[in-house]
DOROVO-672228 format. One record per residue (C-alpha): residue number from 1; residue in one letter; x, y, z. Coordinates in nm, 2 decimals, decimal comma, padded with zeros to 4 digits. Example, Ala and Ser with C-alpha at 12.3 -4.5 7.8 and 13.67 -1.06 7.14 Angstrom:
REM DOROVO-672228
+-----+------+--------+--------+--------+
: seq : type :      X :      Y :      Z :
+-----+------+--------+--------+--------+
:   1 :    a :  01,23 : -00,45 :  00,78 :
:   2 :    s :  01,37 : -00,11 :  00,71 :
+-----+------+--------+--------+--------+
This chain:
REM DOROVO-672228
+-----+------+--------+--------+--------+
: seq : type :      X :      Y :      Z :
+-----+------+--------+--------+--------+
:   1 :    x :  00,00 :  00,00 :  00,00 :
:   2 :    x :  00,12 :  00,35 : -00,12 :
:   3 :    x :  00,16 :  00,62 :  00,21 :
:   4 :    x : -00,03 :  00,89 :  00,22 :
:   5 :    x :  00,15 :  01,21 :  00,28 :
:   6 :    x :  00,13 :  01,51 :  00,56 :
:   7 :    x : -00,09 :  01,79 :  00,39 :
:   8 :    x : -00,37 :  02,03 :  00,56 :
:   9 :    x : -00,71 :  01,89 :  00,52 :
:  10 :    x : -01,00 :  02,03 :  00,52 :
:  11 :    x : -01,33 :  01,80 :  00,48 :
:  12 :    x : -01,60 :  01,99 :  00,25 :
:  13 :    x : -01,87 :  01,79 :  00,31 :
:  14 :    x : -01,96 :  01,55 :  00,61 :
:  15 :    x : -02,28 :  01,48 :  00,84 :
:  16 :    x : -02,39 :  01,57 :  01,17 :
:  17 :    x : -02,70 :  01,38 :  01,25 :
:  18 :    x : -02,76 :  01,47 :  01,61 :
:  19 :    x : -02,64 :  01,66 :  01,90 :
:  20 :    x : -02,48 :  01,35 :  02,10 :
:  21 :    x : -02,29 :  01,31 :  01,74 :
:  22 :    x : -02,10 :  01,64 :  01,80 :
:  23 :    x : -01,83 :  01,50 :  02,03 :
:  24 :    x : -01,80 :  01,19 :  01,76 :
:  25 :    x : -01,73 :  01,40 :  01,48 :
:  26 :    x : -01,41 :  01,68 :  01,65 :
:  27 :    x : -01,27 :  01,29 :  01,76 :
:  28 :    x : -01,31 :  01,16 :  01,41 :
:  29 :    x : -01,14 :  01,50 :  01,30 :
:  30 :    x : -00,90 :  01,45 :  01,52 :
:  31 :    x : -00,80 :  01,03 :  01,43 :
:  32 :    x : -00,79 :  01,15 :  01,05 :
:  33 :    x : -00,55 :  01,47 :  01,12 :
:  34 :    x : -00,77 :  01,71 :  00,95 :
:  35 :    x : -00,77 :  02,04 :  01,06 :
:  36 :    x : -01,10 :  02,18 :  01,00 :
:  37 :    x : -01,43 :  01,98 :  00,86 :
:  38 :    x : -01,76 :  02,16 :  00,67 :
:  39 :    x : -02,07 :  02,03 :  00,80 :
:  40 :    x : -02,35 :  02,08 :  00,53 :
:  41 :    x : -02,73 :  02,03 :  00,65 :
:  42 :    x : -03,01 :  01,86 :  00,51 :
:  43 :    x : -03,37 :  01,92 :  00,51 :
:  44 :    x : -03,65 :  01,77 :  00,61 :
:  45 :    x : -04,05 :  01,72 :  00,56 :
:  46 :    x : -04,15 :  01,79 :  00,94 :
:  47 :    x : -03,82 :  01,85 :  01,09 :
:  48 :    x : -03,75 :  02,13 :  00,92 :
:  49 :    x : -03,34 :  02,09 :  00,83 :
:  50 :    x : -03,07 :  01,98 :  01,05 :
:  51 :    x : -02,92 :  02,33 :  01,12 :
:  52 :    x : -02,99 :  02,34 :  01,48 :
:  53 :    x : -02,69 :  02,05 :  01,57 :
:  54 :    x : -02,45 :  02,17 :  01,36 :
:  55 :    x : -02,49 :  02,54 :  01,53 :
:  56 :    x : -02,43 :  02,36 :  01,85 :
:  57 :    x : -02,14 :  02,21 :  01,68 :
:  58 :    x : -01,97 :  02,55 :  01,48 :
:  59 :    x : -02,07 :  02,71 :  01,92 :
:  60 :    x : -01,84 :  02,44 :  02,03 :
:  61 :    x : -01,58 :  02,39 :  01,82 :
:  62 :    x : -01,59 :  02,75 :  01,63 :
:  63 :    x : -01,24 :  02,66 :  01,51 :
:  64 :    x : -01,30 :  02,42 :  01,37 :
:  65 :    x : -01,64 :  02,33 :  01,23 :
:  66 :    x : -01,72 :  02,54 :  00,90 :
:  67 :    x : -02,12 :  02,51 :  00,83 :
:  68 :    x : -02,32 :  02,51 :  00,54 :
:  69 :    x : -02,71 :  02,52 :  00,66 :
:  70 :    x : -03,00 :  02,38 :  00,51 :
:  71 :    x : -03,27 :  02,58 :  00,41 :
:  72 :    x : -03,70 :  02,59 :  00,53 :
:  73 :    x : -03,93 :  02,49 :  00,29 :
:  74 :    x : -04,24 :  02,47 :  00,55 :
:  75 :    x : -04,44 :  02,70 :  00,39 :
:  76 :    x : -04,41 :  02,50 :  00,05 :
:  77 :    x : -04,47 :  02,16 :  00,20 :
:  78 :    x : -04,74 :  02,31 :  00,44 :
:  79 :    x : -04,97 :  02,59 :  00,28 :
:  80 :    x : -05,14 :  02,78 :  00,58 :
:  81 :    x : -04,95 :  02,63 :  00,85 :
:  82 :    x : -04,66 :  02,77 :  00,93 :
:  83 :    x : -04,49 :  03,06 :  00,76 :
:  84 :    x : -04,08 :  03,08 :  00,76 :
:  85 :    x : -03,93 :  03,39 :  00,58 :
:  86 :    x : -03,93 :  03,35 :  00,22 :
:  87 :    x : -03,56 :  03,16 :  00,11 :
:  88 :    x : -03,39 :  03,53 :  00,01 :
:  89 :    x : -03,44 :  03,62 :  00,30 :
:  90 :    x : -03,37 :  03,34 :  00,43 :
:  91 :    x : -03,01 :  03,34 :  00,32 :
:  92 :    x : -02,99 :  03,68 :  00,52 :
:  93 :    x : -03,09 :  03,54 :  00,83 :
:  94 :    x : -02,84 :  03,27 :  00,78 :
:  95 :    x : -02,59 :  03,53 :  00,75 :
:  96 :    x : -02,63 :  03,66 :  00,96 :
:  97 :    x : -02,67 :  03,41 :  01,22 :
:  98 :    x : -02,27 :  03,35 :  01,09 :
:  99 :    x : -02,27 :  03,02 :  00,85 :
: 100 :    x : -02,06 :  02,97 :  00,55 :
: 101 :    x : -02,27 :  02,85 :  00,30 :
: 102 :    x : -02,59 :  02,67 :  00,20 :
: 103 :    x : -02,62 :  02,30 :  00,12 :
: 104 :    x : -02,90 :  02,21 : -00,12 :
: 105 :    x : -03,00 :  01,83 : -00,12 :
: 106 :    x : -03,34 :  01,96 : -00,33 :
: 107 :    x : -03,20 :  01,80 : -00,65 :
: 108 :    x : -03,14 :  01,45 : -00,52 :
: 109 :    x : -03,42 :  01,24 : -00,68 :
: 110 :    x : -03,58 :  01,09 : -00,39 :
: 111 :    x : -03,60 :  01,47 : -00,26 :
: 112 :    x : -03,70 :  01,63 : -00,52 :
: 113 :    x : -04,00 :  01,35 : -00,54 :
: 114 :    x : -04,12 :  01,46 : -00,20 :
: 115 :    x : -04,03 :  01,86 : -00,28 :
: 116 :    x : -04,16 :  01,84 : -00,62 :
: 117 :    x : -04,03 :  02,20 : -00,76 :
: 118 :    x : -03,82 :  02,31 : -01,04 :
: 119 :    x : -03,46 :  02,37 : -00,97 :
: 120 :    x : -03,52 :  02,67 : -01,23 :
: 121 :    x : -03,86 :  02,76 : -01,14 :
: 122 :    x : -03,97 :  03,09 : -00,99 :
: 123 :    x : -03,99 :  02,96 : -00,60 :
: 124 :    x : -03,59 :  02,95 : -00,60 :
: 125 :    x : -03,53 :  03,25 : -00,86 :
: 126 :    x : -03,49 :  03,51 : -00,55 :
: 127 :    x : -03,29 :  03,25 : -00,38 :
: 128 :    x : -03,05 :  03,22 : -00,66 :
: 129 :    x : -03,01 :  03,59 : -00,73 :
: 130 :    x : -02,93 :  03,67 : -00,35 :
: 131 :    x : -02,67 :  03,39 : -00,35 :
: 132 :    x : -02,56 :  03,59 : -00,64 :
: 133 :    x : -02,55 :  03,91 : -00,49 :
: 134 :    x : -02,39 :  03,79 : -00,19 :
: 135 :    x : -02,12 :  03,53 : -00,32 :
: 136 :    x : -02,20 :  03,32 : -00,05 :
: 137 :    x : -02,10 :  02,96 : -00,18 :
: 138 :    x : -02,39 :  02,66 : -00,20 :
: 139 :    x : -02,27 :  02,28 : -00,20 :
: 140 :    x : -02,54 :  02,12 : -00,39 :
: 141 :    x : -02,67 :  01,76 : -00,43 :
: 142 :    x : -02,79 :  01,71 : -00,80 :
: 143 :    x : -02,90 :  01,39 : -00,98 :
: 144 :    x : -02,77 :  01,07 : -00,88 :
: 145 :    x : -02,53 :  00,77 : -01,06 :
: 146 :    x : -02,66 :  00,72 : -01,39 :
: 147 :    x : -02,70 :  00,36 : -01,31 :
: 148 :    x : -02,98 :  00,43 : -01,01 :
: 149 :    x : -03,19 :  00,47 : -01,31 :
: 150 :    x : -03,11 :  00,12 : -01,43 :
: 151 :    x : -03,23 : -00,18 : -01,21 :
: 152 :    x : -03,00 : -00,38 : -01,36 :
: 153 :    x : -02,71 : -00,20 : -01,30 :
: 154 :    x : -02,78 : -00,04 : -00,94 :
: 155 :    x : -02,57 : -00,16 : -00,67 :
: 156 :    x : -02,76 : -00,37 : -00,41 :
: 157 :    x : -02,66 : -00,10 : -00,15 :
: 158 :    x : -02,84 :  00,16 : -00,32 :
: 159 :    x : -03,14 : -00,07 : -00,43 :
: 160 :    x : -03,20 : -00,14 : -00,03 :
: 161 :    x : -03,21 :  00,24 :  00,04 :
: 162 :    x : -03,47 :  00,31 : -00,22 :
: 163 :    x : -03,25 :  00,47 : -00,45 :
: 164 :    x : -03,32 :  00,33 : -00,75 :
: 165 :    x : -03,58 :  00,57 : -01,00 :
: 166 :    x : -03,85 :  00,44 : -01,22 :
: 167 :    x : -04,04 :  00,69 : -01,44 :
: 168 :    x : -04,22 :  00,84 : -01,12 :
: 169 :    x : -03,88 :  00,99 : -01,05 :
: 170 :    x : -03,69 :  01,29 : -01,21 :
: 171 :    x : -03,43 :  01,25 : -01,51 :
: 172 :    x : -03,09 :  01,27 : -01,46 :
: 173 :    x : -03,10 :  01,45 : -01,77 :
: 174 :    x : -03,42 :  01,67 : -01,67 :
: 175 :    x : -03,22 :  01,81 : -01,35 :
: 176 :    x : -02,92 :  01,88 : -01,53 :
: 177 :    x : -03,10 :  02,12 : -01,77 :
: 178 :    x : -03,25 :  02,25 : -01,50 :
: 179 :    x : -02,92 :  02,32 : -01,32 :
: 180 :    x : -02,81 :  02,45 : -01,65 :
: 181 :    x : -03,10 :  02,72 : -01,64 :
: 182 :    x : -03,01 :  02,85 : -01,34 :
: 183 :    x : -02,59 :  02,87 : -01,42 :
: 184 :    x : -02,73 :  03,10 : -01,75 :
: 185 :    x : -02,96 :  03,32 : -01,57 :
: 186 :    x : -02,66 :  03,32 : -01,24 :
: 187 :    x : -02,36 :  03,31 : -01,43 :
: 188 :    x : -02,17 :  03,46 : -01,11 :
: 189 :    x : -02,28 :  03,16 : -00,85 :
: 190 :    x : -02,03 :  03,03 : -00,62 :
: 191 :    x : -02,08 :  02,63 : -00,62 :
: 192 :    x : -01,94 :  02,28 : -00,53 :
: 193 :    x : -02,17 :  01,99 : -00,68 :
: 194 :    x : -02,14 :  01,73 : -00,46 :
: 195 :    x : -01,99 :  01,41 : -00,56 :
: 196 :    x : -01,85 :  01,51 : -00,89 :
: 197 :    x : -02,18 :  01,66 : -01,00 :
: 198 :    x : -02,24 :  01,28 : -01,08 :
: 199 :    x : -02,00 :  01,29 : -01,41 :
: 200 :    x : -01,71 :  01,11 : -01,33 :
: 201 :    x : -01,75 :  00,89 : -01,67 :
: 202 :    x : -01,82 :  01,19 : -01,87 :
: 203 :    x : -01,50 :  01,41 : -01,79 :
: 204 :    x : -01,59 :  01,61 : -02,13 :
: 205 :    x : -01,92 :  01,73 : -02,03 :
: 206 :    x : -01,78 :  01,81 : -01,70 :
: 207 :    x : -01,48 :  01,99 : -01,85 :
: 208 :    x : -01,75 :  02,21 : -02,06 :
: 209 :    x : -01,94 :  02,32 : -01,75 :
: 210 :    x : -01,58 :  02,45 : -01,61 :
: 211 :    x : -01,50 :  02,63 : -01,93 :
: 212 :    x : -01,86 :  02,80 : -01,93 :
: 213 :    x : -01,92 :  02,88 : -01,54 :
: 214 :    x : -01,62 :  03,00 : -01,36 :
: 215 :    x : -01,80 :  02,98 : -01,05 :
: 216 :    x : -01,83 :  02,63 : -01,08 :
: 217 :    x : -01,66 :  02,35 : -00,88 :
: 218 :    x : -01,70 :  01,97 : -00,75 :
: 219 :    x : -01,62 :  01,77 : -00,47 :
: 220 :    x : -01,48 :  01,43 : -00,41 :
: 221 :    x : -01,72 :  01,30 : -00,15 :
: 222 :    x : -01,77 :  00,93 : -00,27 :
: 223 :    x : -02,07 :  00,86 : -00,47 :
: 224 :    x : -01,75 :  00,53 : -00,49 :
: 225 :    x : -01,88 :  00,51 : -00,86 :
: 226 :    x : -01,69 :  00,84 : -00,96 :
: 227 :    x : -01,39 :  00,62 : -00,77 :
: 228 :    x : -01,44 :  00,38 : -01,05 :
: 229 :    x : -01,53 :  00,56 : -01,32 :
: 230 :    x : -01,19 :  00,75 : -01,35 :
: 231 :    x : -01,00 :  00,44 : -01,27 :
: 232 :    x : -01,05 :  00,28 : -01,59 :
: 233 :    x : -00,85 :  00,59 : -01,76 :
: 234 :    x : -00,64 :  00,67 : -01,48 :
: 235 :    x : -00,45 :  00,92 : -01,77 :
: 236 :    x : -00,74 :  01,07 : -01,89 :
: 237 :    x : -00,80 :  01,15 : -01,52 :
: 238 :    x : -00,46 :  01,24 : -01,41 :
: 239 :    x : -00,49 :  01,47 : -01,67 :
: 240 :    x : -00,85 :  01,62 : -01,58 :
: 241 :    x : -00,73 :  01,67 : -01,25 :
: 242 :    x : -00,44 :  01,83 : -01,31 :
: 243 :    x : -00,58 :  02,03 : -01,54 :
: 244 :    x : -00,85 :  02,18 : -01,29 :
: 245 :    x : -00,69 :  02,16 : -01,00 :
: 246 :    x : -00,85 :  02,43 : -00,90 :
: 247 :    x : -01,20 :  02,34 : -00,91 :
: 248 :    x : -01,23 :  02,00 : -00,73 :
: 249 :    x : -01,26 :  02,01 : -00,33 :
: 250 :    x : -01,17 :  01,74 : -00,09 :
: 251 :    x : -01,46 :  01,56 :  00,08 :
: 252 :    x : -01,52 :  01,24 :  00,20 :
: 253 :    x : -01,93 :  01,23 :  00,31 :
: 254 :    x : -01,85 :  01,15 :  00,65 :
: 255 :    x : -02,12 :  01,11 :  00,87 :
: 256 :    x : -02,11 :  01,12 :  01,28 :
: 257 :    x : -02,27 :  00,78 :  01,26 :
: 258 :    x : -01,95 :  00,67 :  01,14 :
: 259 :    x : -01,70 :  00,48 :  01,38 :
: 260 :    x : -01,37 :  00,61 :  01,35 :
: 261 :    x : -01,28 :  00,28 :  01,16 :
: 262 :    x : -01,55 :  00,37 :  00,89 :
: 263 :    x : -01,43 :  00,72 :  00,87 :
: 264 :    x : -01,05 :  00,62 :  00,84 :
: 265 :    x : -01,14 :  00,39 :  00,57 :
: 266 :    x : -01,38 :  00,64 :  00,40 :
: 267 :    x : -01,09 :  00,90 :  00,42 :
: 268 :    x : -00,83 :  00,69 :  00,30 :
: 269 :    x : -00,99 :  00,56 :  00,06 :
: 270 :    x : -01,00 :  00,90 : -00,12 :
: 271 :    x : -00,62 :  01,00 : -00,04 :
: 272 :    x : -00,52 :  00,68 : -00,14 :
: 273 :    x : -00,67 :  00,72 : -00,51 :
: 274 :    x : -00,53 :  01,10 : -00,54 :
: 275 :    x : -00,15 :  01,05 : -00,35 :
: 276 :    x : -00,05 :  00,68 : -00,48 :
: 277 :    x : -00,08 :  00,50 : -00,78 :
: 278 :    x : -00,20 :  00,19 : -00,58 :
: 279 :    x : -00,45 : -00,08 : -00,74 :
: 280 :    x : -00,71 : -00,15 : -00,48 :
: 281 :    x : -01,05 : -00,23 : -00,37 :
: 282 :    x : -01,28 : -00,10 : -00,10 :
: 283 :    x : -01,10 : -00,29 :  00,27 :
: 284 :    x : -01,26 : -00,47 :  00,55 :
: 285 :    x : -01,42 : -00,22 :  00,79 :
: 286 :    x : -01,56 :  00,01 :  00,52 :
: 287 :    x : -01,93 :  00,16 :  00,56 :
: 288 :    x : -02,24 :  00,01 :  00,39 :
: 289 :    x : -02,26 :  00,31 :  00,12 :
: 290 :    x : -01,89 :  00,22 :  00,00 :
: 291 :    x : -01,98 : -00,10 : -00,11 :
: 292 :    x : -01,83 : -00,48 : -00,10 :
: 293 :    x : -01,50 : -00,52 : -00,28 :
: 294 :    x : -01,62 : -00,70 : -00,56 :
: 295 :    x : -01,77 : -00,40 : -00,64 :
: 296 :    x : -01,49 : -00,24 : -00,86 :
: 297 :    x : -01,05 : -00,21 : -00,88 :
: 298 :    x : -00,94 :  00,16 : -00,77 :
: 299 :    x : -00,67 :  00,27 : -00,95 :
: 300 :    x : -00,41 :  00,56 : -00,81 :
: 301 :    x : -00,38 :  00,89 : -00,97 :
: 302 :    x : -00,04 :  00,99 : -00,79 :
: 303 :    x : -00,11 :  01,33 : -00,80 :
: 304 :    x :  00,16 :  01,62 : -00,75 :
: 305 :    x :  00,21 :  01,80 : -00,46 :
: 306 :    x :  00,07 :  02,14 : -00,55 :
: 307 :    x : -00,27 :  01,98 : -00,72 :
: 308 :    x : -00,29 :  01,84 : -00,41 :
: 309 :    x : -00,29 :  02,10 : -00,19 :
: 310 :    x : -00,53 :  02,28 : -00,41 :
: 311 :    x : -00,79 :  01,99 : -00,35 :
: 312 :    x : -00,71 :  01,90 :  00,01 :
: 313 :    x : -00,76 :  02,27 :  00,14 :
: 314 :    x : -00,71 :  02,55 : -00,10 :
: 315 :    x : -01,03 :  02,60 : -00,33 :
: 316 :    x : -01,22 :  02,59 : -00,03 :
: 317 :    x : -01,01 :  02,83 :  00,14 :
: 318 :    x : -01,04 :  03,04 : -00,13 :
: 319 :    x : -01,41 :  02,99 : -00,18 :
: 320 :    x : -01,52 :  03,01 :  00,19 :
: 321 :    x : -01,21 :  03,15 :  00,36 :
: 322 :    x : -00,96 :  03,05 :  00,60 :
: 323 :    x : -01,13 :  03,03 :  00,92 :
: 324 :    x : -01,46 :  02,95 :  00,99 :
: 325 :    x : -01,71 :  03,24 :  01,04 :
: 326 :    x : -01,83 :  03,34 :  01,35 :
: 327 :    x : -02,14 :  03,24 :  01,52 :
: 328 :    x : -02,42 :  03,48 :  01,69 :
: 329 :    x : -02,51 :  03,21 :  01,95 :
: 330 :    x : -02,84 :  03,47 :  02,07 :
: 331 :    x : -02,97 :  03,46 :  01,70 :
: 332 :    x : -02,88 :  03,09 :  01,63 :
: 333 :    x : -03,06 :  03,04 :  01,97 :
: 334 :    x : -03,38 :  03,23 :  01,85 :
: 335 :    x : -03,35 :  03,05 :  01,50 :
: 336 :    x : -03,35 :  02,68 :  01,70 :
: 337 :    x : -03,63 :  02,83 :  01,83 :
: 338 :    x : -03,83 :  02,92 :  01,55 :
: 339 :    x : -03,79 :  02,56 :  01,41 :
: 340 :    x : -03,95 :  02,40 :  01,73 :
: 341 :    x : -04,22 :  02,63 :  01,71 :
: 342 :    x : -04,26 :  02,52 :  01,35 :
: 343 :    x : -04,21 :  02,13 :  01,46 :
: 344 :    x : -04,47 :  02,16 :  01,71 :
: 345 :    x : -04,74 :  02,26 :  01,48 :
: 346 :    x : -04,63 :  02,01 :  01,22 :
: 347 :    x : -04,62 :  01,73 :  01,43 :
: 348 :    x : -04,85 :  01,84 :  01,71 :
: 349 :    x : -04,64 :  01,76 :  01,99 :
: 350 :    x : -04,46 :  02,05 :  02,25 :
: 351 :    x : -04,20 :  02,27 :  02,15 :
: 352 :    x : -04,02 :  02,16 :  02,41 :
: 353 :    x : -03,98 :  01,80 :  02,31 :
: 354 :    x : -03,86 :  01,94 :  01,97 :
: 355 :    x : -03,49 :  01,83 :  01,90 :
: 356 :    x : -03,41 :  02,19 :  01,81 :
: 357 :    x : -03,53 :  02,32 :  02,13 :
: 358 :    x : -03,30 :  02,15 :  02,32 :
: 359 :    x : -03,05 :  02,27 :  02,09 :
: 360 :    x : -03,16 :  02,64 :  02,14 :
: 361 :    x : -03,08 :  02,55 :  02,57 :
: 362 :    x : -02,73 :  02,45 :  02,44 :
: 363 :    x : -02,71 :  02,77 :  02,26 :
: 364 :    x : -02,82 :  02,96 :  02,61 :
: 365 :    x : -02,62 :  02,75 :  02,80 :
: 366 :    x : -02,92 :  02,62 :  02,96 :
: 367 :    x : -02,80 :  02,20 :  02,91 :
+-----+------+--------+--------+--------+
């Protein structure tokens, strides 16, 4: 096995499911010798998004935990009920509360089946032009692997989550044109598509998008197909990367679920593929969304130093700055809540038993 070298890390994208999963993440931070991680937050039907853990998280460890928050869609999924601030001014709020970006998981299929609106459609036009307006950079989720579409070809850990789409599902191609809509009308837009914007065996296409949006980037977080993928031209890739090393971001999609075995693996996994030129598969101890090893042969890209250290730490550095912002603890209090007001009347139960209530006590100091 090839080493991996000493180089400053920073994780764009990984998971913070809960607030007893705060203490589990700084540790797994800490076993993989990265100095700084970027939580990004989903949302939810009734739970709103997962912002109020990861504001406990950035309160805690402001050093070291970046944040990019999810947005509300209440008022969209629940007409009459509840009424958050429409999402441009949501982004403002979120400013100012001190976060670093916004993750968007609203193209991922099964999402977008639930929150059935156009990525290009008027509800996110003011969205889009304030992220515009305010560079503030968005990670977003779009489309899927093009095999989740094919049965046949789906792996058996994504058929067992539900993630593979008939025709009651969103195109791939349908939310990249989409995507493409909004990129013309926002040419200026600061973002990372997760996962290699899911184009890892179409490197041209992807090398289009660069030439045509300047704003654009991608991450590494494994999606293992895009692993894969470039292995079978490990030139072609070398190349590619090399090429635009100065659009593709580190990230592994590590979750605080994971034990530090799964995260290690996860990690290295990734660094292995970019620093050596190592032939491998997936190892023992690896999470269920990496895959058995019969799934596929990695193949090294034994990248040089300085392409490196553009992906490991200094496009996102240069996209969302060196340290991470700082956080208003009274208004991330107030925000946390606002969401347990909004909980309670979706799911008719106390505010106080709302997850982000407790979260608004940490905030206070109160727990």
């Amino acid at each position: 096995m090839g080493k991996c070298e000493a180089f400053e890390l920073i994780d764009c994208h990984v998971h913070l499911s809960d607030l007893d999963g705060i203490a589990n993440l700084s540790s797994i931070c800490d076993h993989l010798g990265f100095g700084m991680m970027n939580i990004v937050c989903t949302i939810s039907r009734e739970d709103v998004n997962a912002n109020p853990a990861a504001f406990v998280a950035k309160a805690r460890f402001p050093e070291r935990f970046f944040l990019f928050a999810g947005l509300d869609h209440s008022s969209f999924l629940f007409p009459g009920k509840v009424e958050p601030l429409p999402l441009s001014e949501q982004v403002d709020r979120l400013m100012a509360i001190g976060v670093d970006g916004i993750k968007m998981i609203e193209g991922k299929p099964t999402t977008r089946k639930w929150l059935d609106i156009p990525l290009d459609g008027e509800y996110f036009e003011g969205f889009f032009s304030r992220l515009e307006e305010t560079g503030l950079p968005l990670l977003w989720h779009v489309a899927d692997p093009e095999e989740f579409w094919d049965p046949d070809k789906a792996p058996s850990w994504a058929r067992e989550r539900g993630w593979t789409y008939d025709e009651g599902f969103v195109g791939k191609e349908q939310l990249y044109a989409e995507v493409e809509n909004v990129l013309c009308r926002h040419p200026n837009l600061r973002i990372v598509f997760a996962h290699f914007f899911f184009l890892s065996a179409d490197l041209p296409r992807l090398s289009d998008l660069f030439e045509r949006f300047k704003g654009v980037h991608v991450d590494l977080a494994p999606g293992i197909e895009l692993l894969y993928n470039m292995s079978k031209e490990v030139e072609r890739a070398r190349d590619f990367f090399i090429e635009y090393s100065d659009r593709i971001l580190f990230g592994t999609d590590i979750s605080s679920t994971s034990t530090i075995e799964e995260a290690k693996v996860r990690a290295g996994i990734v660094r292995r593929w970019l620093e050596t030129g190592d032939e491998y598969r997936v190892p023992e101890g690896a999470d269920p969304l990496l895959g058995p090893p019969e799934d596929g042969v990695m193949r090294g890209l034994s990248l040089p130093a300085e392409v490196l250290a553009n992906i490991y730490h200094g496009n996102f550095v240069r996209l969302v700055g060196r340290k991470p912002k700082e956080l208003n603890r009274e208004l991330a209090a107030e925000e946390c809540e606002r969401i347990a007001r909004e909980v309670s009347v979706l799911k008719g139960v106390s505010p106080e038993k709302a997850f982000a209530m407790a979260a608004a006590a940490r905030l206070r100091g109160k727990d």
